[in-house]
mmJSON file of the N, C-alpha and C atoms, coordinates in Angstrom:
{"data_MODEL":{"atom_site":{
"group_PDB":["ATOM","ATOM","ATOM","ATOM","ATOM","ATOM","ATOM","ATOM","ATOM","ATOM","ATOM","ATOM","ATOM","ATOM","ATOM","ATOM","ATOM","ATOM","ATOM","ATOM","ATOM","ATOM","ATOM","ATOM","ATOM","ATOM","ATOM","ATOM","ATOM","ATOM","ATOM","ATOM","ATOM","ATOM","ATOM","ATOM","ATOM","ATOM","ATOM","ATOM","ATOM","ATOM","ATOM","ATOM","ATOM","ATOM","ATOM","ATOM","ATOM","ATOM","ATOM","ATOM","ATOM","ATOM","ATOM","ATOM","ATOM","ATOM","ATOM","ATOM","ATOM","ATOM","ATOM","ATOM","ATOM","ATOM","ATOM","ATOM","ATOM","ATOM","ATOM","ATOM","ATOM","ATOM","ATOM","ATOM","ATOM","ATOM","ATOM","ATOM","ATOM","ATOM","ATOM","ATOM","ATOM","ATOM","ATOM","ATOM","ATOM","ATOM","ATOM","ATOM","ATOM","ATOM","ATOM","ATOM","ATOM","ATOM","ATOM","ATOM","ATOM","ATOM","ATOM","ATOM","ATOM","ATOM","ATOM","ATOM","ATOM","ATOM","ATOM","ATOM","ATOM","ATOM","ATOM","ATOM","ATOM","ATOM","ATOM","ATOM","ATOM","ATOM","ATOM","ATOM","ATOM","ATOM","ATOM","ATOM","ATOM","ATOM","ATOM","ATOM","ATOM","ATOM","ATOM","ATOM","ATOM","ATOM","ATOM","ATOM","ATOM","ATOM","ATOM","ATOM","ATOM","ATOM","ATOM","ATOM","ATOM","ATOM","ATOM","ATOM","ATOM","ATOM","ATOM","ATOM","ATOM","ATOM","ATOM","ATOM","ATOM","ATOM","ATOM","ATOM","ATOM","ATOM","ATOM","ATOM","ATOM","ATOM","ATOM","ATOM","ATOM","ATOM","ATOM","ATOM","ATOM","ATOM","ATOM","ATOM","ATOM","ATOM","ATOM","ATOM","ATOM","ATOM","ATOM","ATOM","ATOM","ATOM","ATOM","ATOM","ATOM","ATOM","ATOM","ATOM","ATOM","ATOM","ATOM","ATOM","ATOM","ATOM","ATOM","ATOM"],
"id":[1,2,3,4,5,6,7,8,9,10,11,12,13,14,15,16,17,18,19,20,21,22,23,24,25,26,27,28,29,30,31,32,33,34,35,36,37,38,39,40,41,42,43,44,45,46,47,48,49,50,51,52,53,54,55,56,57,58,59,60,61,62,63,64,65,66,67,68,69,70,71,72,73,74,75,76,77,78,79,80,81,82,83,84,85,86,87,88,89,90,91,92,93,94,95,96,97,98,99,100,101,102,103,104,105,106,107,108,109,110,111,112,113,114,115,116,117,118,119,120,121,122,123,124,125,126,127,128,129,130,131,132,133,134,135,136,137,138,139,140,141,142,143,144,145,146,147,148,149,150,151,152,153,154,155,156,157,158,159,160,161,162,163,164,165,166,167,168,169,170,171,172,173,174,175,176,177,178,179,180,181,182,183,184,185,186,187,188,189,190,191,192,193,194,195,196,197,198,199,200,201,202,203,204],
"type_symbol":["N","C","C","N","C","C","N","C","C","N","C","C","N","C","C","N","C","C","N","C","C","N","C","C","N","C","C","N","C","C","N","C","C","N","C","C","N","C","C","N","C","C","N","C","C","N","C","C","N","C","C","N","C","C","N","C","C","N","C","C","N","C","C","N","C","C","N","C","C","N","C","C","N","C","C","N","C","C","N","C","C","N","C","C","N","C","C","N","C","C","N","C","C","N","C","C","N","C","C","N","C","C","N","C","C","N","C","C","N","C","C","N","C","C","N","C","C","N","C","C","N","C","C","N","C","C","N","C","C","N","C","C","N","C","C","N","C","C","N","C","C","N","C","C","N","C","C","N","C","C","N","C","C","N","C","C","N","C","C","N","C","C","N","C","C","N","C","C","N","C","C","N","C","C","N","C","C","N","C","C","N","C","C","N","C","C","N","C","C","N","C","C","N","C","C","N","C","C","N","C","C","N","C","C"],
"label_atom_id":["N","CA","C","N","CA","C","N","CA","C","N","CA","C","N","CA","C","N","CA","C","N","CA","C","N","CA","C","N","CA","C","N","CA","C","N","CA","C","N","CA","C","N","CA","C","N","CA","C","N","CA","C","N","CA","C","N","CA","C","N","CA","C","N","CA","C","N","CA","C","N","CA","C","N","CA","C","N","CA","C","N","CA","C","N","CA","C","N","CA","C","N","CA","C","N","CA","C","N","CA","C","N","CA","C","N","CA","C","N","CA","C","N","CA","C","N","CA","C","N","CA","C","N","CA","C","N","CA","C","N","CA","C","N","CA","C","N","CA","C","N","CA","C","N","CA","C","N","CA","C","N","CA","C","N","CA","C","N","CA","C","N","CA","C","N","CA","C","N","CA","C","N","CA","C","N","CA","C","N","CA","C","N","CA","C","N","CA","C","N","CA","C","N","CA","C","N","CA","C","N","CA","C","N","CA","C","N","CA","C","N","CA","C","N","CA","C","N","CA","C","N","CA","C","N","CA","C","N","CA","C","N","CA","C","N","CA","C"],
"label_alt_id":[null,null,null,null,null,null,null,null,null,null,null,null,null,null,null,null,null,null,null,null,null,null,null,null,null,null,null,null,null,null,null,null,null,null,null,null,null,null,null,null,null,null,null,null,null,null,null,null,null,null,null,null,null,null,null,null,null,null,null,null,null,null,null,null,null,null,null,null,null,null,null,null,null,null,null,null,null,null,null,null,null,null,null,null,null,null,null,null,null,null,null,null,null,null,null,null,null,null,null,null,null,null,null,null,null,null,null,null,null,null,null,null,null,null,null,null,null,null,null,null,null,null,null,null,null,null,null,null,null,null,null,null,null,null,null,null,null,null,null,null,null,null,null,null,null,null,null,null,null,null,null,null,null,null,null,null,null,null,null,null,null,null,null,null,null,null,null,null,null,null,null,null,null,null,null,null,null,null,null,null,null,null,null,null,null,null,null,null,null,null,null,null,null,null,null,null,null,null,null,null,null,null,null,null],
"label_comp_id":["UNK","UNK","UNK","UNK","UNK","UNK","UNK","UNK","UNK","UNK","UNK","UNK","UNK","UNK","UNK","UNK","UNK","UNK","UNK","UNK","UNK","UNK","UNK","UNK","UNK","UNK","UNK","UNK","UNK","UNK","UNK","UNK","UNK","UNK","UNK","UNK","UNK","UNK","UNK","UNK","UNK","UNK","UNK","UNK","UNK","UNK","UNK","UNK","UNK","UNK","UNK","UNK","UNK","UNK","UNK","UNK","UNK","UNK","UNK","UNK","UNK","UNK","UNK","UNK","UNK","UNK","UNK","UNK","UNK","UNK","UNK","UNK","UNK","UNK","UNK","UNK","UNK","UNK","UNK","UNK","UNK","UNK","UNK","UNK","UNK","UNK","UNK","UNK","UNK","UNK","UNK","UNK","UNK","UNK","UNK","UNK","UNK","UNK","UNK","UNK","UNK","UNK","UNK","UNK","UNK","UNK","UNK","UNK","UNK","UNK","UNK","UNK","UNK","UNK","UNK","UNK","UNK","UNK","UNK","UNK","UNK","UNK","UNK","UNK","UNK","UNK","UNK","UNK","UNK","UNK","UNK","UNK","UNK","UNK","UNK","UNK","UNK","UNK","UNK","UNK","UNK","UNK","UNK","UNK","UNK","UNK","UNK","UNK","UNK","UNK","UNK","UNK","UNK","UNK","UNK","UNK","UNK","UNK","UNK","UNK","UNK","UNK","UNK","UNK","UNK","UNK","UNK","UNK","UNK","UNK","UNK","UNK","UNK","UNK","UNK","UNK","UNK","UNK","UNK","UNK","UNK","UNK","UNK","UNK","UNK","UNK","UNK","UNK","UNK","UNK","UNK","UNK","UNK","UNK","UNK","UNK","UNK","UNK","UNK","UNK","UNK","UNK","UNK","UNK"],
"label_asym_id":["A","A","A","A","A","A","A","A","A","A","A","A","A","A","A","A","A","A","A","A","A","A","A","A","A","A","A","A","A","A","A","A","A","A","A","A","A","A","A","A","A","A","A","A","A","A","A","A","A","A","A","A","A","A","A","A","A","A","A","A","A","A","A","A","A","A","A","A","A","A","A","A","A","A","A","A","A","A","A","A","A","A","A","A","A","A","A","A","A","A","A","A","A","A","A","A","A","A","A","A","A","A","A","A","A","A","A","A","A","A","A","A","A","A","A","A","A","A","A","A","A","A","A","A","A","A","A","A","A","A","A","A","A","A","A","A","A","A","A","A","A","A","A","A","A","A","A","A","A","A","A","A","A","A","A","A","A","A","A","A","A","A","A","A","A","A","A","A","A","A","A","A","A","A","A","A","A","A","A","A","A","A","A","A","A","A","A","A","A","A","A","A","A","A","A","A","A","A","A","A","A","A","A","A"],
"label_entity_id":["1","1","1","1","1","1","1","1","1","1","1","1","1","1","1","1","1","1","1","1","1","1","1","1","1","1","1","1","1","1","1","1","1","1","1","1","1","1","1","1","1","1","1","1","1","1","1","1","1","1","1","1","1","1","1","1","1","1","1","1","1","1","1","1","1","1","1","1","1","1","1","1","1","1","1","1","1","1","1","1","1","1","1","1","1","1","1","1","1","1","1","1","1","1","1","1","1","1","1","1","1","1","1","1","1","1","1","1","1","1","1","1","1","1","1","1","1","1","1","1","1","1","1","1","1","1","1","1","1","1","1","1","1","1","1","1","1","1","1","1","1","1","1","1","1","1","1","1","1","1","1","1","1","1","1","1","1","1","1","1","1","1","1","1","1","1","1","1","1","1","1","1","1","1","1","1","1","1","1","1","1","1","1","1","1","1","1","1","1","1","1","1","1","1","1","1","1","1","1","1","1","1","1","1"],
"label_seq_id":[1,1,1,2,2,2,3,3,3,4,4,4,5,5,5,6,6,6,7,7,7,8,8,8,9,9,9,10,10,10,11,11,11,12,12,12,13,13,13,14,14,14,15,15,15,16,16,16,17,17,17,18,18,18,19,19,19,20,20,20,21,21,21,22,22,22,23,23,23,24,24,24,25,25,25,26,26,26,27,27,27,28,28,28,29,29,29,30,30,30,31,31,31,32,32,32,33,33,33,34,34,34,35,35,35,36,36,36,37,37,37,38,38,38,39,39,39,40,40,40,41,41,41,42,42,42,43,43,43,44,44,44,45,45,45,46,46,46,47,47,47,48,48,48,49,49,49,50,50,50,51,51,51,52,52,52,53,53,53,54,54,54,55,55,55,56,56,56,57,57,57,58,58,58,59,59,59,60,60,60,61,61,61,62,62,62,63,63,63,64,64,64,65,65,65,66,66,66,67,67,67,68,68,68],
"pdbx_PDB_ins_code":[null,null,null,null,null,null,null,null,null,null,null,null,null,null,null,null,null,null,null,null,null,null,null,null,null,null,null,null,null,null,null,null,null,null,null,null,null,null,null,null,null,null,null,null,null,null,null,null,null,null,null,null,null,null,null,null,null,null,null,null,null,null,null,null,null,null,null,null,null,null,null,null,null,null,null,null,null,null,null,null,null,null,null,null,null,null,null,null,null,null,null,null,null,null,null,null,null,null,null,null,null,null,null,null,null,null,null,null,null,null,null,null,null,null,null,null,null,null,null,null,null,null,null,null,null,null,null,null,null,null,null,null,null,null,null,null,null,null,null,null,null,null,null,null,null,null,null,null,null,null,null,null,null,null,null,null,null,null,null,null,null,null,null,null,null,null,null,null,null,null,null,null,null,null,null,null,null,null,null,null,null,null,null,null,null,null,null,null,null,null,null,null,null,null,null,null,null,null,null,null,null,null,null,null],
"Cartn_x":[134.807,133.572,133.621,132.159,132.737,131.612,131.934,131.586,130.741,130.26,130.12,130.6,131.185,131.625,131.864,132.534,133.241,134.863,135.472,136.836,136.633,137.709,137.56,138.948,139.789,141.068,142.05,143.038,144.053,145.068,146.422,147.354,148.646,149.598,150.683,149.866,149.071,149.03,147.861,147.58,146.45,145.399,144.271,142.894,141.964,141.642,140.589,139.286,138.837,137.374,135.963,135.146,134.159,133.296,132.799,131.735,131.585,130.004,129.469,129.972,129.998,130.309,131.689,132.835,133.992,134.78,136.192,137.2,138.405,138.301,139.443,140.168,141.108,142.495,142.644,142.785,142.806,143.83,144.063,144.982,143.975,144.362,143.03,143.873,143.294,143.84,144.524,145.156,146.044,145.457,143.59,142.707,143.036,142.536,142.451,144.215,145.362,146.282,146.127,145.798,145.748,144.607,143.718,142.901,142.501,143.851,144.115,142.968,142.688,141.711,141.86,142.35,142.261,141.492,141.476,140.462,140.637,139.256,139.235,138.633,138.846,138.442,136.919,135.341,134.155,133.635,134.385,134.295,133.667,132.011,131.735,132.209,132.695,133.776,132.781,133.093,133.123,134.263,134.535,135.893,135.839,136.925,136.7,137.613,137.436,138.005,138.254,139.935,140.967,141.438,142.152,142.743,143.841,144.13,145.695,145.846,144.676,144.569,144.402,144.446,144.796,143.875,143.258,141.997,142.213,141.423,141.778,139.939,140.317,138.919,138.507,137.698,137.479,136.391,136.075,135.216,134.918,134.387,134.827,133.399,132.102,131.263,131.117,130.347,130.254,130.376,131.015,130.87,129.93,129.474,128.19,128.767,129.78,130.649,131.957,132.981,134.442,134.955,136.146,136.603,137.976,138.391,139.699,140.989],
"Cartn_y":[80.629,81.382,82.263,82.108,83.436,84.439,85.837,86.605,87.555,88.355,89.015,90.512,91.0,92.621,93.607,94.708,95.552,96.09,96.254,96.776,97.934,98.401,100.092,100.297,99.325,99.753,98.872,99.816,98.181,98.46,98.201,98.453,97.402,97.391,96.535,94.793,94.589,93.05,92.566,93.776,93.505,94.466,93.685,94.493,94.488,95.792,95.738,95.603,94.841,94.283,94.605,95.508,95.607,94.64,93.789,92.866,92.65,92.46,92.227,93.355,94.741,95.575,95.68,94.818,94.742,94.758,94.959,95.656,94.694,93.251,92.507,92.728,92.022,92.647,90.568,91.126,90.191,90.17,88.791,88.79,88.371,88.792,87.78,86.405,85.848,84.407,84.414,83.291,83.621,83.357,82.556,82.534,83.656,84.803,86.005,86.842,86.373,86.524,85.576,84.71,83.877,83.968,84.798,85.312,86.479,87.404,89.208,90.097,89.348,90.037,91.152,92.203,92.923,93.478,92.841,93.265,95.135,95.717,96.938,97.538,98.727,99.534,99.64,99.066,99.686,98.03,96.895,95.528,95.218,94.144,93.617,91.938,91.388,90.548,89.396,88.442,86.549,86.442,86.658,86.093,85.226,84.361,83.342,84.109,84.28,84.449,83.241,83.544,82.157,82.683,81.144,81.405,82.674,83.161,83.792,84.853,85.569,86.677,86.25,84.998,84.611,84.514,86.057,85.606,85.8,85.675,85.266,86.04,86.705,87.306,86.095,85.266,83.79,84.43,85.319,85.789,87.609,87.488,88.785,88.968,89.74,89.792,90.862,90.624,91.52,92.862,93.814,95.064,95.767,97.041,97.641,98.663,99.398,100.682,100.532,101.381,101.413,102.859,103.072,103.998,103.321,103.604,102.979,104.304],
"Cartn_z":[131.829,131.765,130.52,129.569,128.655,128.962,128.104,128.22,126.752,126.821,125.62,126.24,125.416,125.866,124.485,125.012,123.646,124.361,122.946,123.476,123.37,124.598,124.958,124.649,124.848,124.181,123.649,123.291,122.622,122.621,123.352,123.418,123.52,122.242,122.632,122.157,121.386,121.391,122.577,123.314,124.596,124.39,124.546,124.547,125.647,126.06,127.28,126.985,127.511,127.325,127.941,128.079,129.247,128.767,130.345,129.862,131.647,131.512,132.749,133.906,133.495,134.763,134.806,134.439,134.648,133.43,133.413,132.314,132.408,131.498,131.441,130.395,130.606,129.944,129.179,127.758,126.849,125.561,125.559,124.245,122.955,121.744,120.666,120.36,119.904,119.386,118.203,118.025,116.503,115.315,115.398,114.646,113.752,114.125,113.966,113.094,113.552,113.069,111.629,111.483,110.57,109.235,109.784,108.944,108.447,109.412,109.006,109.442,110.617,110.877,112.527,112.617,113.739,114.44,115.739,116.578,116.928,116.723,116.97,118.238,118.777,119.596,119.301,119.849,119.154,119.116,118.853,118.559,119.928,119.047,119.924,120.032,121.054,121.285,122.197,122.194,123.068,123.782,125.336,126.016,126.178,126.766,128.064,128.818,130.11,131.14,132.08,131.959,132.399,133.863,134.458,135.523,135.415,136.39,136.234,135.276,135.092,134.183,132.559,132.497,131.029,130.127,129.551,129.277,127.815,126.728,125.216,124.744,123.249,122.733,121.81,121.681,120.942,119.572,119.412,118.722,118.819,116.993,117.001,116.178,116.64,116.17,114.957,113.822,112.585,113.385,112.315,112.754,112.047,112.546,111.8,110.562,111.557,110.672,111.513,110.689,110.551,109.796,110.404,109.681,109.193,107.856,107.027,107.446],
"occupancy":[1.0,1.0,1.0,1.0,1.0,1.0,1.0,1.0,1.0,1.0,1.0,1.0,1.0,1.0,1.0,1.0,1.0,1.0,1.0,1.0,1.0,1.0,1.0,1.0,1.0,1.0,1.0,1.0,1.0,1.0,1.0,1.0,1.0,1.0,1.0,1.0,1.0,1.0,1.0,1.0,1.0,1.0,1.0,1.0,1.0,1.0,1.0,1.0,1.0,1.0,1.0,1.0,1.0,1.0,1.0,1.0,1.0,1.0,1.0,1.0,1.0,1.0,1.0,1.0,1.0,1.0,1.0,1.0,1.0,1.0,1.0,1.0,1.0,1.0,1.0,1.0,1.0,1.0,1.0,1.0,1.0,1.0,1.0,1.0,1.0,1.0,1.0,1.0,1.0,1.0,1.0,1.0,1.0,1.0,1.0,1.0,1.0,1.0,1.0,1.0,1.0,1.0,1.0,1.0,1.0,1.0,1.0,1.0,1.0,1.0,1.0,1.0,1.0,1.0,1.0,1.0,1.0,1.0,1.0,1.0,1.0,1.0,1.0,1.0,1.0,1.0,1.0,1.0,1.0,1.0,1.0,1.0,1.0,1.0,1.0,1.0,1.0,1.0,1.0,1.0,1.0,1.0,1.0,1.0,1.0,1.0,1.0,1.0,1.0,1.0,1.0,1.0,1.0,1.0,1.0,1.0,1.0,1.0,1.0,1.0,1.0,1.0,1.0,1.0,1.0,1.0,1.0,1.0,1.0,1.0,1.0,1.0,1.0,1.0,1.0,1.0,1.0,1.0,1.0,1.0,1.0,1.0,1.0,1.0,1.0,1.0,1.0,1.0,1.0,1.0,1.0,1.0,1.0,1.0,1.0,1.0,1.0,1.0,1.0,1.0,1.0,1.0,1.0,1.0],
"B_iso_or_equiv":[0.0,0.0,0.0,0.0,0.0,0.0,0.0,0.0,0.0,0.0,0.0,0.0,0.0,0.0,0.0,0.0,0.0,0.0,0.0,0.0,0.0,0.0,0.0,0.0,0.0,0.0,0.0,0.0,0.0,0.0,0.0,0.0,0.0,0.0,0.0,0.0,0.0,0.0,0.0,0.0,0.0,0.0,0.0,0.0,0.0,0.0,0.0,0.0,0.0,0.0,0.0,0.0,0.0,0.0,0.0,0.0,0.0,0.0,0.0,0.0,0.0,0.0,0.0,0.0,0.0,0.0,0.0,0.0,0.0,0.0,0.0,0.0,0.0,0.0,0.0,0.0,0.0,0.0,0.0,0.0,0.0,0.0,0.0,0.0,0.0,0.0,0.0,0.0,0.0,0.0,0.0,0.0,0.0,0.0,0.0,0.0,0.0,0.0,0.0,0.0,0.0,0.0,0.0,0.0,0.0,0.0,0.0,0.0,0.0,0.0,0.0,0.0,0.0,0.0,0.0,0.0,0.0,0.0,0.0,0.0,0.0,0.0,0.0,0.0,0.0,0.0,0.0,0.0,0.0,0.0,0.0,0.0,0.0,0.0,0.0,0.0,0.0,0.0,0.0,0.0,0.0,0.0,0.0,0.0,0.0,0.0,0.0,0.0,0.0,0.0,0.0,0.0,0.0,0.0,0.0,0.0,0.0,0.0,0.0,0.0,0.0,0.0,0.0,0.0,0.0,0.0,0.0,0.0,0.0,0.0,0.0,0.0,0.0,0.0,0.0,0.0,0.0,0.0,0.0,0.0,0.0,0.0,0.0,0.0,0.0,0.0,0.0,0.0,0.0,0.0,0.0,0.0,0.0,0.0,0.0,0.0,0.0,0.0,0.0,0.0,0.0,0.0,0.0,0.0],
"pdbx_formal_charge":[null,null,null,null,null,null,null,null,null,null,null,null,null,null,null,null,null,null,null,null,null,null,null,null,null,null,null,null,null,null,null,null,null,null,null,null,null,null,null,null,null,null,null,null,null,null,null,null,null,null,null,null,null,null,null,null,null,null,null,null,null,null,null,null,null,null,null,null,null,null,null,null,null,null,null,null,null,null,null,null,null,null,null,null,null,null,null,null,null,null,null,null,null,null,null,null,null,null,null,null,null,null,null,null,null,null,null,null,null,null,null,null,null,null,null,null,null,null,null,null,null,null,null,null,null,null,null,null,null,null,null,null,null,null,null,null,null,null,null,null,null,null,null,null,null,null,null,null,null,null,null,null,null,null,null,null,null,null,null,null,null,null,null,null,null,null,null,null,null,null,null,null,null,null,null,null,null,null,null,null,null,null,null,null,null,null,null,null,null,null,null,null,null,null,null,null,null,null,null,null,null,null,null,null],
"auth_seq_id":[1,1,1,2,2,2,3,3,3,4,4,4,5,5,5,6,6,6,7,7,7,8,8,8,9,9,9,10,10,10,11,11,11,12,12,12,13,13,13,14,14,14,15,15,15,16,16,16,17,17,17,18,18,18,19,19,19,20,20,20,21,21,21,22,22,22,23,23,23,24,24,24,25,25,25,26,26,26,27,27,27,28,28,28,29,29,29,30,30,30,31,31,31,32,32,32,33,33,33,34,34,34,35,35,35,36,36,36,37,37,37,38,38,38,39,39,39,40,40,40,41,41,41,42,42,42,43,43,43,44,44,44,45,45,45,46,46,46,47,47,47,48,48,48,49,49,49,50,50,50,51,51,51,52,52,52,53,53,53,54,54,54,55,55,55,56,56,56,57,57,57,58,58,58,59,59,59,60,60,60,61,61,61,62,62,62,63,63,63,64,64,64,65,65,65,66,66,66,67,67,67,68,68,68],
"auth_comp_id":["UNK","UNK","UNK","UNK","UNK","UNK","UNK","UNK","UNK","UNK","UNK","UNK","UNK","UNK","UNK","UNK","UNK","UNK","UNK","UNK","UNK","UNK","UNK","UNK","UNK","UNK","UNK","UNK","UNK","UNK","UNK","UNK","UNK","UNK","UNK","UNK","UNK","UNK","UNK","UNK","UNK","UNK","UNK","UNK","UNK","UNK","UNK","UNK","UNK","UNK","UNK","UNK","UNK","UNK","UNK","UNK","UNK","UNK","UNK","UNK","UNK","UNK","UNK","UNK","UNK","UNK","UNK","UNK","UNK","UNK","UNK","UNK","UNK","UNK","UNK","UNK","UNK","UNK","UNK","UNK","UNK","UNK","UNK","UNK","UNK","UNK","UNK","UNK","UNK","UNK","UNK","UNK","UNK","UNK","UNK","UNK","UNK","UNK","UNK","UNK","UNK","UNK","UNK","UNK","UNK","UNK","UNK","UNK","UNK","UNK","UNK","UNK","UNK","UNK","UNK","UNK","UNK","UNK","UNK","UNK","UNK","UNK","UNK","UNK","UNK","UNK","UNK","UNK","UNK","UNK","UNK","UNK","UNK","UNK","UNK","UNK","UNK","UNK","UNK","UNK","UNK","UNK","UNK","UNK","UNK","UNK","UNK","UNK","UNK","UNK","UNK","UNK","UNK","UNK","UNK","UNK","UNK","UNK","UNK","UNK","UNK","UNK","UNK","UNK","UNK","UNK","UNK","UNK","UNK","UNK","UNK","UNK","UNK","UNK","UNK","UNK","UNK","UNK","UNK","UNK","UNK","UNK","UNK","UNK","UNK","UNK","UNK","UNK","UNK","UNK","UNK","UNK","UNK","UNK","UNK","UNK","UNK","UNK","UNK","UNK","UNK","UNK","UNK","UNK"],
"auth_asym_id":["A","A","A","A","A","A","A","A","A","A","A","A","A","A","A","A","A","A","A","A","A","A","A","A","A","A","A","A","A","A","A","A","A","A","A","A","A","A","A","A","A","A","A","A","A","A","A","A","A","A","A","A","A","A","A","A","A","A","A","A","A","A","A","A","A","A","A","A","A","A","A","A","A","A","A","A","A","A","A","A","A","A","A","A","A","A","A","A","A","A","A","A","A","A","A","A","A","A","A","A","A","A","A","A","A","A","A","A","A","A","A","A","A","A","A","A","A","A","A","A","A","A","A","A","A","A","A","A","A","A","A","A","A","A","A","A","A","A","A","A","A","A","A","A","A","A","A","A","A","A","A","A","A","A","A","A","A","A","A","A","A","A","A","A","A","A","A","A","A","A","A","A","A","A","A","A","A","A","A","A","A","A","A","A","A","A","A","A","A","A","A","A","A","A","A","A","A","A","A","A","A","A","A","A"],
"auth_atom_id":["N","CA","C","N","CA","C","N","CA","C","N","CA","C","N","CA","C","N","CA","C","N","CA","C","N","CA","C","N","CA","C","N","CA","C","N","CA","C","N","CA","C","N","CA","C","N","CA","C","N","CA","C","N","CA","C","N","CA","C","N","CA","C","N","CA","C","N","CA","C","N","CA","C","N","CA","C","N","CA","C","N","CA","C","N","CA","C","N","CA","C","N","CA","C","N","CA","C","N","CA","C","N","CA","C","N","CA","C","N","CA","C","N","CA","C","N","CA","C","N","CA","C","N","CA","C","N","CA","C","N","CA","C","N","CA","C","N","CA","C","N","CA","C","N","CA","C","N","CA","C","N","CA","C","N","CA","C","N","CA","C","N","CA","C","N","CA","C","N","CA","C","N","CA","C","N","CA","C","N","CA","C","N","CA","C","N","CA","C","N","CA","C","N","CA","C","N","CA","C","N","CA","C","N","CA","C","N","CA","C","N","CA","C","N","CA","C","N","CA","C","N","CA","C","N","CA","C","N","CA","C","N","CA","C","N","CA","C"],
"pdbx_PDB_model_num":[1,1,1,1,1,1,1,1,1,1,1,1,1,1,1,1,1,1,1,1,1,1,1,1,1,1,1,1,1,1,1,1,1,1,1,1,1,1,1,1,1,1,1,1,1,1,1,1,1,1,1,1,1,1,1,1,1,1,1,1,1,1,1,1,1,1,1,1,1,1,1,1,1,1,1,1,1,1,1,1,1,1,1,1,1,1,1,1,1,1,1,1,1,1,1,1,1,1,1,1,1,1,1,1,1,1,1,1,1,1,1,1,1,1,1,1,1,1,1,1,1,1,1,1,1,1,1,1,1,1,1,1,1,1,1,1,1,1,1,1,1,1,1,1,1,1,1,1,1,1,1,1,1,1,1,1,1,1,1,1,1,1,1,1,1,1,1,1,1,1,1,1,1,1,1,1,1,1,1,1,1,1,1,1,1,1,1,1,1,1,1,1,1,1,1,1,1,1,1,1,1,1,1,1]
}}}
C-alpha cells in the first residue's frame, strides 16, 4: 500500500512518517544513498507500507525551503 505523508523525525538511518492519521516508522532506499540525497525532517514523502513493519520512503517530493 503506498502512502503520501511528511517526516516528523529521523533518527539512526529510520524515519517517522505521518500519513493517513498514523506515524510509520521507515527506512529510505539506497536510491537516495546513491544520489546524495537525504531525506529531511519537513519532507513531503511516497511510502509503501510492508508486511512486518518493513516499510521503505520510495520518493521524496521537491522541497519548497531548507535551512543549510
Amino acid at each position: 500500500m503506498e502512502l503520501n505523508g511528511i517526516i516528523i523525525k529521523g533518527i539512526g538511518g529510520f524515519y517517522y512518517v505521518e500519513a493517513a492519521g498514523e506515524i510509520y516508522e521507515c527506512k529510505a532506499r539506497g536510491i537516495f544513498r546513491k544520489q546524495k540525497i537525504t531525506p529531511l525532517v519537513g519532507d513531503r514523502v511516497q511510502i509503501t507500507v510492508g508486511e512486518n513493519n518493513k516499510n521503505s520512503i520510495d520518493c521524496i517530493y521537491d522541497r519548497r525551503n531548507y535551512f543549510n
